[in-house]
ZAROLUM-559297 format. One line per 8 residues: number of its first residue (from 1); for each residue x, y, z of N, C-alpha, C, O, CB. Coordinates in steps of 0.02 Angstrom, whole numbers, plus 32768, in hexadecimal, padded with zeros to 4 digits. Each point is the difference from the previous one (the first is absolute). Glycine has a CB too. Layout:
# residues N
NUM) X/Y/Z/X/Y/Z/X/Y/Z/X/Y/Z/X/Y/Z  ...;
This chain:
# residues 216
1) BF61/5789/D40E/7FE6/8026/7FC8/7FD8/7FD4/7FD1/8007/7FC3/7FFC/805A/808B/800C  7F77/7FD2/7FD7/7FE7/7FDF/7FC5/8001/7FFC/7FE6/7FF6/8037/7FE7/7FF3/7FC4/801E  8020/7FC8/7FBC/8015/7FEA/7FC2/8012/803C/7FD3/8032/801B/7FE9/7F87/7F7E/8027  8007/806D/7FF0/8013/805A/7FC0/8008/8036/8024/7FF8/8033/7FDF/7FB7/7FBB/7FC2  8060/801B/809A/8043/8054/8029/802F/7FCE/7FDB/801D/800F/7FCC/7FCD/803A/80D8  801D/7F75/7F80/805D/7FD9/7FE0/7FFB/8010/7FBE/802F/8025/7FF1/7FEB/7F64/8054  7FBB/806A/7F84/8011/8004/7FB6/8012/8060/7FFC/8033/801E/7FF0/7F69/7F5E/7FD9  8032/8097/8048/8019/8046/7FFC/8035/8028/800D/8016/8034/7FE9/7F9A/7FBE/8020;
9) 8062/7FDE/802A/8057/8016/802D/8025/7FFE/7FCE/8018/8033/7FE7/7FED/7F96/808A  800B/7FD8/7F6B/8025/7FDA/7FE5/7FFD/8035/7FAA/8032/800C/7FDF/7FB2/7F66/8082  7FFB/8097/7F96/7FE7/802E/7FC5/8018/8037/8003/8029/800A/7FD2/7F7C/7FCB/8026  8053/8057/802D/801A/8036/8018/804A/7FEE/8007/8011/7FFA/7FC5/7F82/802F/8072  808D/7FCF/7FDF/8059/7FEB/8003/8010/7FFC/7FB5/8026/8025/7FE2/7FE1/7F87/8094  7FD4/801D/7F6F/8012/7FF7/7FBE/8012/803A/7FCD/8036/8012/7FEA/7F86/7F93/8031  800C/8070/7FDB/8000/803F/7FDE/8036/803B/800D/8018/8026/7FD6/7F73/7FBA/802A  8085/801E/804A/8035/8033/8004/8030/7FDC/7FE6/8031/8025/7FFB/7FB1/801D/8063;
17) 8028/7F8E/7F91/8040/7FE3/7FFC/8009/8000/7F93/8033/8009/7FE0/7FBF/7F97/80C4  7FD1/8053/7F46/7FFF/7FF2/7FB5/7FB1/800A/7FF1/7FD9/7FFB/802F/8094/7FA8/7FCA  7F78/806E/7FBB/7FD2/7FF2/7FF2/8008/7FCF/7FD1/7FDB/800D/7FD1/7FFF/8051/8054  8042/7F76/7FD3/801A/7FCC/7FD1/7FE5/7FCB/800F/7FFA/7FD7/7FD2/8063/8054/801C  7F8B/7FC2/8058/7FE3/7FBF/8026/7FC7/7FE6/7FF1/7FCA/801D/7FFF/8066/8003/804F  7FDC/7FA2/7FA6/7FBF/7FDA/8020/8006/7FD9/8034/8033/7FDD/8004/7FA6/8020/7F9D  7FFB/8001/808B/7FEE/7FE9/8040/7FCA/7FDF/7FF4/7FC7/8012/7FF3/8066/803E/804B  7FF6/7F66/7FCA/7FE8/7FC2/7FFE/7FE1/7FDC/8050/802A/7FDE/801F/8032/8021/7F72;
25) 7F6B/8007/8087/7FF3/7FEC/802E/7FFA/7FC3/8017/7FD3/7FDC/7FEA/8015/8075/8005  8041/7F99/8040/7FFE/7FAD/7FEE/7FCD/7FE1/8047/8002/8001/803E/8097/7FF4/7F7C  7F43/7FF8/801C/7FB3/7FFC/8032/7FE5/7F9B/7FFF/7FCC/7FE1/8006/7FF6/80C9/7FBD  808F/7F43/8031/8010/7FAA/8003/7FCC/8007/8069/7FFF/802B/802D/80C4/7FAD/7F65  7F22/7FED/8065/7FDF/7FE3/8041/7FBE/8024/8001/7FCC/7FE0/8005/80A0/800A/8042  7F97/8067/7FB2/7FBD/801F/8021/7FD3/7FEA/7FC8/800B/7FF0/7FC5/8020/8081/8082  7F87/7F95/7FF0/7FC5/7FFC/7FD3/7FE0/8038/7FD3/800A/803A/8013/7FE7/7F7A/8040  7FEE/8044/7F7D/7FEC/803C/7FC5/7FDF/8029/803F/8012/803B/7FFC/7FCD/7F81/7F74;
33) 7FFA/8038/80C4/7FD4/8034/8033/803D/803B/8017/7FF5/803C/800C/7FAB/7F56/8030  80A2/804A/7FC5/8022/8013/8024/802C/8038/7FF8/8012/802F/8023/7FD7/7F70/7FF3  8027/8049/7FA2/8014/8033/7FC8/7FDA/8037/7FCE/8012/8027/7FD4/802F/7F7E/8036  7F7B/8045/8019/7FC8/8040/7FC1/7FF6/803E/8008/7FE1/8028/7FDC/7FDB/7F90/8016  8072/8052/8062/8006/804B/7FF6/802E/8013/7FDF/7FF5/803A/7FF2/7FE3/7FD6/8062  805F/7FDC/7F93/8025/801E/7FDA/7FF6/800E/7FAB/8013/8030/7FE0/802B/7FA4/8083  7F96/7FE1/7F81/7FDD/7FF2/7FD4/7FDD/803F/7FF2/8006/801B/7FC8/7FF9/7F6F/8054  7FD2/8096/801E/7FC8/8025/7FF5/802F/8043/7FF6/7FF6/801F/7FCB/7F9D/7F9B/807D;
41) 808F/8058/7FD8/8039/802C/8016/802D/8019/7FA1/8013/8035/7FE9/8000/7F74/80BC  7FEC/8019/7F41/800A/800C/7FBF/803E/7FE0/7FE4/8009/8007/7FC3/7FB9/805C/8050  8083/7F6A/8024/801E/7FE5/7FE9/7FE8/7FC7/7FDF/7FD9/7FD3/8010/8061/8064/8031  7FF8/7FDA/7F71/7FF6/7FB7/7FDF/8037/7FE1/8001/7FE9/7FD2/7FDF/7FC9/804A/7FDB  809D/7FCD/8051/8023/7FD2/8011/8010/7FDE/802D/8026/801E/8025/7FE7/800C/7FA4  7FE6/7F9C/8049/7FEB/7FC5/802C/8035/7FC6/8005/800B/7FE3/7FCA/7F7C/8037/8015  809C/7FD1/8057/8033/7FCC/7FED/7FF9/7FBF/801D/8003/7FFC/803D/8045/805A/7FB8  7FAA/7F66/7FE0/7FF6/7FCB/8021/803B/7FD6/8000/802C/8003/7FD5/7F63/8007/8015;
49) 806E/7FCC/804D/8030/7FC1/7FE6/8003/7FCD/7FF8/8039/7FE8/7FF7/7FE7/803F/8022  7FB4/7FB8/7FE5/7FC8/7FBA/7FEF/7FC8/800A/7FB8/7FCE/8023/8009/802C/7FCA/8091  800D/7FFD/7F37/7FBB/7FF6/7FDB/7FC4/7FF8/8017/7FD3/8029/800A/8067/7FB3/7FBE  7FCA/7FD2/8041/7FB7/7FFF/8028/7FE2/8023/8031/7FC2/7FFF/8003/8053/7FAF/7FE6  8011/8076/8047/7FDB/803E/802C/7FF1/804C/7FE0/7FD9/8029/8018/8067/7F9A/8049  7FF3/8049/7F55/7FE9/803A/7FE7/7FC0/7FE1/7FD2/7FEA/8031/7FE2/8093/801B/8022  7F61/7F80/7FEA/7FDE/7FE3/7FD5/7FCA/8014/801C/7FD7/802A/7FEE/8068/7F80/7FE9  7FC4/8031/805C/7FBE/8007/8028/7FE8/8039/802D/7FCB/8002/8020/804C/7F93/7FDB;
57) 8020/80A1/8001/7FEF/8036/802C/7FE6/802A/7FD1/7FCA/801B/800C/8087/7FDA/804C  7FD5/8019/7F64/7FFF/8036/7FDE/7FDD/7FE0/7FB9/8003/8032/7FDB/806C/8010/806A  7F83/7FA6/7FA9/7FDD/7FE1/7FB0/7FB7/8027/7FFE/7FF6/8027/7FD1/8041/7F49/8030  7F95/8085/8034/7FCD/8035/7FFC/8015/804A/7FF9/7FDC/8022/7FDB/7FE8/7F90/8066  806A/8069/7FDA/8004/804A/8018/801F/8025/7FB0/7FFA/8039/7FE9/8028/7FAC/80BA  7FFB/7FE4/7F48/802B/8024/7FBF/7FD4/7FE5/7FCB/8014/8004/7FC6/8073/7FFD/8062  7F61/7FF4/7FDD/7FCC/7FF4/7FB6/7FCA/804B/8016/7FFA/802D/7FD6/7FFD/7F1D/8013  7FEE/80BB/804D/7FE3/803A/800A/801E/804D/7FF0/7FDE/8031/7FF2/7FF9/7F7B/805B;
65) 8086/804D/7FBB/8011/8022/8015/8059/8005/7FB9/8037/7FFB/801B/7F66/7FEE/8080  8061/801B/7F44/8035/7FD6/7FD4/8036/8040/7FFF/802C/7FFC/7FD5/7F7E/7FA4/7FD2  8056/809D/8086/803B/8022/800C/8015/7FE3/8021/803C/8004/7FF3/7FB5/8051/7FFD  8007/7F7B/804D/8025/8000/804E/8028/7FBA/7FCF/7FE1/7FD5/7FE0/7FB6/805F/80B6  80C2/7FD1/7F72/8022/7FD4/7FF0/8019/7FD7/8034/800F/801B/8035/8001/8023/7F76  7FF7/7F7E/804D/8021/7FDF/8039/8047/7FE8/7FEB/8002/7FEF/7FC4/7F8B/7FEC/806C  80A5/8020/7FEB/803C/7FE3/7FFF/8019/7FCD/801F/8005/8003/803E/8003/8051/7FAC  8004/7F8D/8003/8026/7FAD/8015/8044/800E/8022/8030/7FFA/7FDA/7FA2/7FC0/7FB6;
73) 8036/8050/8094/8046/7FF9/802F/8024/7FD1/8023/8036/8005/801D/7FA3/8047/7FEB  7FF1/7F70/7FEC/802E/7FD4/8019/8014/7FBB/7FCD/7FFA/8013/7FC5/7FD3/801D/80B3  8048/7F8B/7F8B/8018/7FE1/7FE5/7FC2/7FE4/7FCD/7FC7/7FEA/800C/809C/800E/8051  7FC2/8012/7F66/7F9A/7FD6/7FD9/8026/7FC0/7FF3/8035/7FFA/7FE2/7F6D/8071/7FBC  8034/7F5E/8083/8001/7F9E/7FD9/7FF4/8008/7FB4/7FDD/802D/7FEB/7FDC/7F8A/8081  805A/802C/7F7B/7FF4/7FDF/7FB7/7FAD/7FE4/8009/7FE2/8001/7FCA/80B1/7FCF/801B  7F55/8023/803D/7FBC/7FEF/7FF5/7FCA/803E/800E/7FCA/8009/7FE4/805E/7F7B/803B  7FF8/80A8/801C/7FCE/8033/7FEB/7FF7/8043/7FE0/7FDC/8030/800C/8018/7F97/803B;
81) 804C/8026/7F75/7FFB/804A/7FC4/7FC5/8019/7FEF/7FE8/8039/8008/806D/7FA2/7FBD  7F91/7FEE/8020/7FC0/801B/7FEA/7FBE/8012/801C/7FD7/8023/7FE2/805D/7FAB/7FDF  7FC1/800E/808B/7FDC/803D/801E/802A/8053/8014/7FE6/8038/8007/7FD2/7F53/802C  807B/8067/7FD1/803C/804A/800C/7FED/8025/7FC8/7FD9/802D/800C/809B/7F9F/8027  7F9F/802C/7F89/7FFA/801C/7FD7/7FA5/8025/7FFB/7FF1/803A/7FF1/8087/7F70/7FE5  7F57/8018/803F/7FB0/8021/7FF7/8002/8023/802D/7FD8/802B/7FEE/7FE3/7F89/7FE9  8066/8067/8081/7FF5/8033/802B/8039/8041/8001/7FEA/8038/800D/7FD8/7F65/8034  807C/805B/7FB4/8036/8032/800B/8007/8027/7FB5/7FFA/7FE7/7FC8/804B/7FC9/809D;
89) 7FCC/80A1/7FAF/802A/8007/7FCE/803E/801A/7FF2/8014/8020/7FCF/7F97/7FD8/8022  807D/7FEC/805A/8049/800E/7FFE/8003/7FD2/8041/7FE4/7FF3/8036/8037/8093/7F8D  8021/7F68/800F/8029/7FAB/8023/8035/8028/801B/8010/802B/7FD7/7FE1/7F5E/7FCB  8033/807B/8099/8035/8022/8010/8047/7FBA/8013/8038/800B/8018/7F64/8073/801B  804A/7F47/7FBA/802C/7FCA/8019/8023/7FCC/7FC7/8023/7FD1/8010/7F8C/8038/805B  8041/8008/7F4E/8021/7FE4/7FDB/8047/7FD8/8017/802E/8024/8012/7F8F/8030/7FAE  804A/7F71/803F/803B/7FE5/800B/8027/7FCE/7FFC/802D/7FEA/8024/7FB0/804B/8000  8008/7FB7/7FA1/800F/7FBB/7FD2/7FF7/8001/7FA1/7FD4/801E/7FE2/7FF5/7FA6/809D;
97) 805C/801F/7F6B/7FE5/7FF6/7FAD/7FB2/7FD5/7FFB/7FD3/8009/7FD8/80BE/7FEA/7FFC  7F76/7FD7/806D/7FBA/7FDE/7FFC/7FC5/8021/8005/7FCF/7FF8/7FDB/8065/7FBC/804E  7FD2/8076/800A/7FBC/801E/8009/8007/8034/7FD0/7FCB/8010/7FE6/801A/7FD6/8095  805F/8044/7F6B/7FE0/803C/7FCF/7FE3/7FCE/7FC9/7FC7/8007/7FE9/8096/806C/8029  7FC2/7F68/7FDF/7FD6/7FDA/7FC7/7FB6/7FF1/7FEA/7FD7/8005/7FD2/8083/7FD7/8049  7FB0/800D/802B/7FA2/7FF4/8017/7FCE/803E/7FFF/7FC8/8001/7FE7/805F/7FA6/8072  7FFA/808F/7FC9/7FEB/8035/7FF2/7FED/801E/7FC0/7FCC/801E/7FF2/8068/7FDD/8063  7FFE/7FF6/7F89/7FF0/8023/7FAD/7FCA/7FDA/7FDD/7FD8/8015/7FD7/80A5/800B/8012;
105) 7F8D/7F8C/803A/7FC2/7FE9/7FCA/7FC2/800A/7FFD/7FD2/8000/7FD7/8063/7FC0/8026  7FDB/804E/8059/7FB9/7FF8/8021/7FDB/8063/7FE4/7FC8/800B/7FE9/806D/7F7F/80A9  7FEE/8097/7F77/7FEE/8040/8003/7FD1/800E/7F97/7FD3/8023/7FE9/80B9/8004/809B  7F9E/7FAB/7F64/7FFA/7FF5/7FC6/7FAF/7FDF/7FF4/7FD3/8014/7FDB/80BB/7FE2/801F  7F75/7FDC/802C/7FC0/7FEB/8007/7FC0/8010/7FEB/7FD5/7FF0/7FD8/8066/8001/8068  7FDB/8051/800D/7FB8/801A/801A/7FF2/8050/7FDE/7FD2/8026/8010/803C/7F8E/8071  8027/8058/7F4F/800D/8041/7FEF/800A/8020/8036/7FD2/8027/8010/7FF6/7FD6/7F95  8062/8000/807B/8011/8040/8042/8030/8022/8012/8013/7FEE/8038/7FB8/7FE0/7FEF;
113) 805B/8066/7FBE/8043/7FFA/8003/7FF6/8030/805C/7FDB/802B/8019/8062/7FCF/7F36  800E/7FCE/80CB/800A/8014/8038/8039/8014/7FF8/8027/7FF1/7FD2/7F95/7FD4/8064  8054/8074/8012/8044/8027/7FFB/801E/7FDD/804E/7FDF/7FEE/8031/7FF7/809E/7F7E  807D/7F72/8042/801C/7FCC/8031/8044/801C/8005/8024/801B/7FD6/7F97/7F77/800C  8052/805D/8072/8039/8017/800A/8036/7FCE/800E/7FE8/7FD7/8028/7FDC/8087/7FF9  807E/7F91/7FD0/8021/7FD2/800B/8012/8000/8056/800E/8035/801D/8018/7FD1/7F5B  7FD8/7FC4/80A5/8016/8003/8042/8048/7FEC/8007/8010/7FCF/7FDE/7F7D/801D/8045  8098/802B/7FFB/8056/800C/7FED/8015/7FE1/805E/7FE7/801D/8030/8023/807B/7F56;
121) 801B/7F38/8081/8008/7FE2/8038/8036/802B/8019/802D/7FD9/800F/7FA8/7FB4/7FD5  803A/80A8/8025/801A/8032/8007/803C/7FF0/802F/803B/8005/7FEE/7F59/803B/7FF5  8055/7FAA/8062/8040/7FF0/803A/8021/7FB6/7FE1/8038/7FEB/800D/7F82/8050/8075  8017/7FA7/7F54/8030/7FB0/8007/7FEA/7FE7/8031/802A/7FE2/8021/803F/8035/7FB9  7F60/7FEA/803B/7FDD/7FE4/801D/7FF2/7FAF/7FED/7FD9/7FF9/7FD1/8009/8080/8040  803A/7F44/8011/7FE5/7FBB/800E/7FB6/7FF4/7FF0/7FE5/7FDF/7FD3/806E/801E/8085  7F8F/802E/7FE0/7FB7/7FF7/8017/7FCC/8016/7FC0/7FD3/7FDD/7FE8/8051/8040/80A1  7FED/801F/7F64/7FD5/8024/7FDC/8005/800C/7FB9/8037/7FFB/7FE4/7FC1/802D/807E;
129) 7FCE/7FE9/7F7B/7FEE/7FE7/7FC8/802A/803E/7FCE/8013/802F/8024/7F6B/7F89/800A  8090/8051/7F93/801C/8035/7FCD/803A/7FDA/7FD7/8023/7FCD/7FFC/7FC4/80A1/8055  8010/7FB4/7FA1/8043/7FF5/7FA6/803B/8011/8022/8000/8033/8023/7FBF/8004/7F61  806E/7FA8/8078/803F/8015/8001/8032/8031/7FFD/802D/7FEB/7FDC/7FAC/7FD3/8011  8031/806E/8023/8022/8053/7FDE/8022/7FEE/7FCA/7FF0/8022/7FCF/802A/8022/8098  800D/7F96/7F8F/8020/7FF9/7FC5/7FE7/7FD1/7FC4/8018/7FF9/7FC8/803D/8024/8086  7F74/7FC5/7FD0/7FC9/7FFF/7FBD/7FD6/8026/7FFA/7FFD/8014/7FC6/8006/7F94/8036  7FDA/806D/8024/7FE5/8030/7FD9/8000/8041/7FC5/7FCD/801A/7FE9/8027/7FB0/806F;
137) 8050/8047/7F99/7FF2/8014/7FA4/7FDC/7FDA/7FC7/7FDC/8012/7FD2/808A/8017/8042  7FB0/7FA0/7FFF/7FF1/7FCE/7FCD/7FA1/7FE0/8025/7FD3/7FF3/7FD7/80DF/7FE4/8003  7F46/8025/8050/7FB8/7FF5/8013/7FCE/8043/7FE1/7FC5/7FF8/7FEF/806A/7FBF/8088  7FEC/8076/7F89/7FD0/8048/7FDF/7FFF/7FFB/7FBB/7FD0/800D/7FDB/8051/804A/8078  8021/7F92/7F9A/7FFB/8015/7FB7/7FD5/7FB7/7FDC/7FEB/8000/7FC6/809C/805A/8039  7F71/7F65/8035/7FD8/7FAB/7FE3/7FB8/8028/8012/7FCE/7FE3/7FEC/808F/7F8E/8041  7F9C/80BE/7FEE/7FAD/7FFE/8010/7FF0/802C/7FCA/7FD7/7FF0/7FD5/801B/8002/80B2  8030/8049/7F78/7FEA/8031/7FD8/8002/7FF4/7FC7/7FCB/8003/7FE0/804C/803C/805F;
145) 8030/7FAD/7F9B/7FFE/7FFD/7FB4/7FDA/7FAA/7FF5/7FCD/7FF2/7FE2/80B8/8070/8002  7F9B/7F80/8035/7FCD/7FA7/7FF7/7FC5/7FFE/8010/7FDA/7FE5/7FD8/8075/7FDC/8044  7F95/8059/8023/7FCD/7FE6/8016/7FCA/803F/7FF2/7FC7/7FED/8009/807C/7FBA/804D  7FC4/80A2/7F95/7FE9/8039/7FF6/7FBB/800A/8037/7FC3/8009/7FFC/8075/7FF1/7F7F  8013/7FF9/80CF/7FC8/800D/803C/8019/8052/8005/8035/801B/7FF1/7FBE/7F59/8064  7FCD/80A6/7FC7/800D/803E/8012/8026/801A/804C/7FE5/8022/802B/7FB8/7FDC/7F82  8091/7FF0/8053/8039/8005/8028/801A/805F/801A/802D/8021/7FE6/7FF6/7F54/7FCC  7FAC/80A2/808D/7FFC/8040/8016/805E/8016/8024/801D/8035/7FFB/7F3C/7FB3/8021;
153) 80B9/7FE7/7FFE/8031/8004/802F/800D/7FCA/8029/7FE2/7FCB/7FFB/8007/809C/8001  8047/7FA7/8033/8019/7FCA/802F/7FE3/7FFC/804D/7FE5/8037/8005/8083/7FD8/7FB2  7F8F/7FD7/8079/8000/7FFB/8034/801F/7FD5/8027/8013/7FCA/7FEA/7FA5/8063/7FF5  8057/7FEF/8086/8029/7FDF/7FFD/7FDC/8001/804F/7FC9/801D/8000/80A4/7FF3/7F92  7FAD/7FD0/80BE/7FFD/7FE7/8032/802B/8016/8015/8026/7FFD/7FD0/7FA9/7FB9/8020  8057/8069/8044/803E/8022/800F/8003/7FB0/803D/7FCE/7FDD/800A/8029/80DD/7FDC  8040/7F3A/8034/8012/7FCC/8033/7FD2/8027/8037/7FEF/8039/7FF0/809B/7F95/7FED  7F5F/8018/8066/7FE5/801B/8029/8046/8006/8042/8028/7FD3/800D/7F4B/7FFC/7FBC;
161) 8089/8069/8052/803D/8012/8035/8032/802D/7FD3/8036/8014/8016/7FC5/7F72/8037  7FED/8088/7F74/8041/8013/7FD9/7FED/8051/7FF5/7FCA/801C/7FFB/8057/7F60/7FBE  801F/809B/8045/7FE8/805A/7FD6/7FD4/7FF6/7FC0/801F/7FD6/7FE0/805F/8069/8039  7F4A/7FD1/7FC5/7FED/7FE9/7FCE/8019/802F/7FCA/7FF4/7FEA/7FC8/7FAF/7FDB/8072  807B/8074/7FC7/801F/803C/7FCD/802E/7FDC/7FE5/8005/800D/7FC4/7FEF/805D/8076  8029/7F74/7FD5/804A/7FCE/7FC6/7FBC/7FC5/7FD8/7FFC/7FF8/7FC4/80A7/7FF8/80B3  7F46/7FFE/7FA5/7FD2/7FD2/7FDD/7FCF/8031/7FCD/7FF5/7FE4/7FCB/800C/7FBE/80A5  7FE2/809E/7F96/7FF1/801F/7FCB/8022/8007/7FD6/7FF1/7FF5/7FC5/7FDC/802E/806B;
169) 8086/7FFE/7FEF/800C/8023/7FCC/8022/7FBA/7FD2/8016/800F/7FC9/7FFA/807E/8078  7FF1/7F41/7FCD/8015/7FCE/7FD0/7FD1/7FF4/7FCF/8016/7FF4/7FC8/8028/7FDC/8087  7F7C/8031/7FBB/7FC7/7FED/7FDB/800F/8045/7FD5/8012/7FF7/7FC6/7F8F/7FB8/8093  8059/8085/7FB8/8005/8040/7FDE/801E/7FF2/7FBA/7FEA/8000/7FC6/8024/8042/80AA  8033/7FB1/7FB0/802F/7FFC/7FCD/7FEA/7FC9/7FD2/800A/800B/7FC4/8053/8021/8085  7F83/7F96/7FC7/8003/7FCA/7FC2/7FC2/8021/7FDC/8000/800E/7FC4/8032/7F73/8077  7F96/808A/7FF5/7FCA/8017/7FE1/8028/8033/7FAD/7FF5/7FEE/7FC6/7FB4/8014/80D3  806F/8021/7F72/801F/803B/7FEC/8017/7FE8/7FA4/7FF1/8014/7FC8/8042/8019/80D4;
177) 7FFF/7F95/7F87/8036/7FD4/7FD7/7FC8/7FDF/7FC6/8005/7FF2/7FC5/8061/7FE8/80AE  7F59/8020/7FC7/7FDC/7FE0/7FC7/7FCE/8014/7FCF/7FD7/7FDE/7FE2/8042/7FE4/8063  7FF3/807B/7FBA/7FD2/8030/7FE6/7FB9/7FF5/8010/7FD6/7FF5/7FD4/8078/801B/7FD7  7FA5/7FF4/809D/7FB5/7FEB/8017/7FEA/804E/8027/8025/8021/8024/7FF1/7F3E/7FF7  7FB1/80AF/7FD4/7FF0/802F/8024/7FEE/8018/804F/8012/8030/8021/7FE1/7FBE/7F75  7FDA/7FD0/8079/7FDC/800F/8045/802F/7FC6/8033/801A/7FC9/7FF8/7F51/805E/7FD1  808F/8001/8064/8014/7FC6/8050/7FD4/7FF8/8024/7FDA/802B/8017/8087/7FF3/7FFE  7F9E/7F98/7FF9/7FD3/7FED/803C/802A/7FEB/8038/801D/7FCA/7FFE/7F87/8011/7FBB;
185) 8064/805A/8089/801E/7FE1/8023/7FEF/8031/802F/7FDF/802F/7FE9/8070/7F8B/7FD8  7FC5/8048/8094/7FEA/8022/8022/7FB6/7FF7/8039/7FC7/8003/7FE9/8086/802D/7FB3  7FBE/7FC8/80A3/7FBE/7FE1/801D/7FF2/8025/8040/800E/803C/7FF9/8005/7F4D/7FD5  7FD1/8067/807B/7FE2/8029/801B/8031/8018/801A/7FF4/8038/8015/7FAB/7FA1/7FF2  80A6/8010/8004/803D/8004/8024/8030/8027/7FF5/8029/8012/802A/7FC0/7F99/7FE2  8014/8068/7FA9/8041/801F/7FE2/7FD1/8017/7FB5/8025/801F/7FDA/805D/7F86/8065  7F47/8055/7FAB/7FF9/802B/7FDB/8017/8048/7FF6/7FFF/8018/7FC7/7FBF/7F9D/8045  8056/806A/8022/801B/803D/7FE4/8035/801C/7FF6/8005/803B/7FEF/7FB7/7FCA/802C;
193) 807B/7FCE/7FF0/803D/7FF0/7FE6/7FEA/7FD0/7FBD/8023/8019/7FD4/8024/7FF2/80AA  7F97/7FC4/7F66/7FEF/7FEC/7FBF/7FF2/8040/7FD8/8015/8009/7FC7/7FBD/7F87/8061  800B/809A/7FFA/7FF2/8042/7FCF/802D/8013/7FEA/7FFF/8009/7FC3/7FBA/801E/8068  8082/7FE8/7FF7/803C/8021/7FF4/802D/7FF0/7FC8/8025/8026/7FE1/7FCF/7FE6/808C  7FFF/7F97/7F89/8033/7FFF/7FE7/7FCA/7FD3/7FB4/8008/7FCE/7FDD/8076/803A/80A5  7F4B/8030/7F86/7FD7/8006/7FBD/7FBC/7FBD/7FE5/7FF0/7FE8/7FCA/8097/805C/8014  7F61/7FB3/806A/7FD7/7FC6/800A/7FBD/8018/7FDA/7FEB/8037/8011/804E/7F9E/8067  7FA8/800E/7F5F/7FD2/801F/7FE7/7FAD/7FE1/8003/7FCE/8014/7FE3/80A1/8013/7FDB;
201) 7F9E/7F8D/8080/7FD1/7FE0/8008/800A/7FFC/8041/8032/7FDC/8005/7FBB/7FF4/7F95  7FFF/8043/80A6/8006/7FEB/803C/7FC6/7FD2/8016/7FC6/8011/7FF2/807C/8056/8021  7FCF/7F50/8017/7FDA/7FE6/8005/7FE7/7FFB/8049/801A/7FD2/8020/800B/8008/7F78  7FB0/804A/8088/7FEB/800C/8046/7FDA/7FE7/8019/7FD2/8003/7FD8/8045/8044/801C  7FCD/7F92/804A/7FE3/7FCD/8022/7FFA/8020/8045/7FD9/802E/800C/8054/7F6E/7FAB  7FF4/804E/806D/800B/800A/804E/7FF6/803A/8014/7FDB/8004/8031/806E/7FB3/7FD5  7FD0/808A/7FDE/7FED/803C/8012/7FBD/8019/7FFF/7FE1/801F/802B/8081/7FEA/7FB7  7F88/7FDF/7FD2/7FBB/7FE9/7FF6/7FC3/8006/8039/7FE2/802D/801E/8062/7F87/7F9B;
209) 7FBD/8000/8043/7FD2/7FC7/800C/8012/7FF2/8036/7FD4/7FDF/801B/8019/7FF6/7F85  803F/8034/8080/8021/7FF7/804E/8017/7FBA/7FE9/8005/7FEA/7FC6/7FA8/805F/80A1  8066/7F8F/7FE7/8025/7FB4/8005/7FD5/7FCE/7FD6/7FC4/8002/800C/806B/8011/8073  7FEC/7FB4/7F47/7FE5/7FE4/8007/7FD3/7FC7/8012/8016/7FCC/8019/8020/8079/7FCC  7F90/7FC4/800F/7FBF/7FC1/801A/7FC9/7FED/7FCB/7FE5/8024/7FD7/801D/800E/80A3  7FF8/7F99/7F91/7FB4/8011/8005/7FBB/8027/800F/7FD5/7FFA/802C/8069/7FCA/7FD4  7FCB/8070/7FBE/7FCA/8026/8029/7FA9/8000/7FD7/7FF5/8016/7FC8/8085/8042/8068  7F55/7F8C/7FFE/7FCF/7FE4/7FE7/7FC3/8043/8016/7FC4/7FFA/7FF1/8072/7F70/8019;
């Protein structure tokens, strides 16, 4: 199928399920040729996970174009906030006092306020990146009231091999605890069980865009 029957499919499901969504297309690897039918098609949320490849893919297209938003989904360095901050305008990986810090100064900067979701290491995961479950009350309340980042909600990574519905409904609940509104969680695999248990950002790729590559 083609890119946009898949977006239309993936779209279509959605909607039966909530009109509450955004569907975040995560278009990390492909080239702008590759993605401009959907562009033309009329989606504006876009998901990268590298700076320097959303820099250089997308910096012309959004100055032309300053509805289409991009989102940061993967880990930001301390050195590249401030090109992050000049291309995204939702961080979905918050996950340190260092970088929210950096964030606030930097956002301060350039006058830009960005909206950000805390990333919540949800399984206890070794490998992978998020806040702690049992820090995080206190990480929402250092960004929001100290750092007066605009802090949308939580997100989270479910373990891979695992039911991911206990891993929502845990986010649910802190989300909930923390008086945060939106969830980012949910992907090509189990987004619609994320719906269920009130996902309000799904971030979709693979269903998309098919496997990824390089596509030139």
């Amino acid at each position: 199928m083609h890119l946009v029957d898949n977006y239309k499919l993936i779209n279509s499901k959605i909607n039966q399920l909530s009109k509450n969504v955004t569907l975040v297309a995560v278009s990390k690897t492909f080239s702008l040729d590759y993605i401009k039918p959907l562009i033309d098609l009329g989606h504006l949320d876009y998901g990268e996970n590298k700076v320097q490849e959303a820099t250089q893919k997308w910096s012309d297209i959004v100055k032309l174009k300053d509805s289409i938003k991009l989102h940061m989904l993967g880990n930001v360095q301390s050195n590249k906030v401030e090109s992050a901050v000049k291309i995204f305008s939702y961080i979905h990986s918050l996950d340190s006092e260092k970088i929210a810090n950096k964030f606030a100064t930097t956002q301060t900067k350039f006058n830009k306020q960005l909206k950000y979701f805390i990333q919540v290491n949800i399984g206890n995961e070794k490998q992978k990146n998020g806040i702690d479950i049992l820090l995080v009350p206190n990480f929402v309340k250092f960004c929001r009231i100290d750092l007066k980042l605009n802090i949308l909600g939580l997100m989270c990574i479910p373990p891979i091999n695992t039911e991911p519905a206990t891993f929502f409904s845990k986010l649910k609940k802190l989300n909930e605890e923390c008086e945060l509104r939106e969830l980012s969680m949910g992907m090509s695999s189990d987004f619609e069980i994320a719906v269920q248990f009130g996902a309000t950002f799904l971030r979709i790729g693979s269903s998309i865009f098919g496997n990824r590559i390089n596509v030139s």
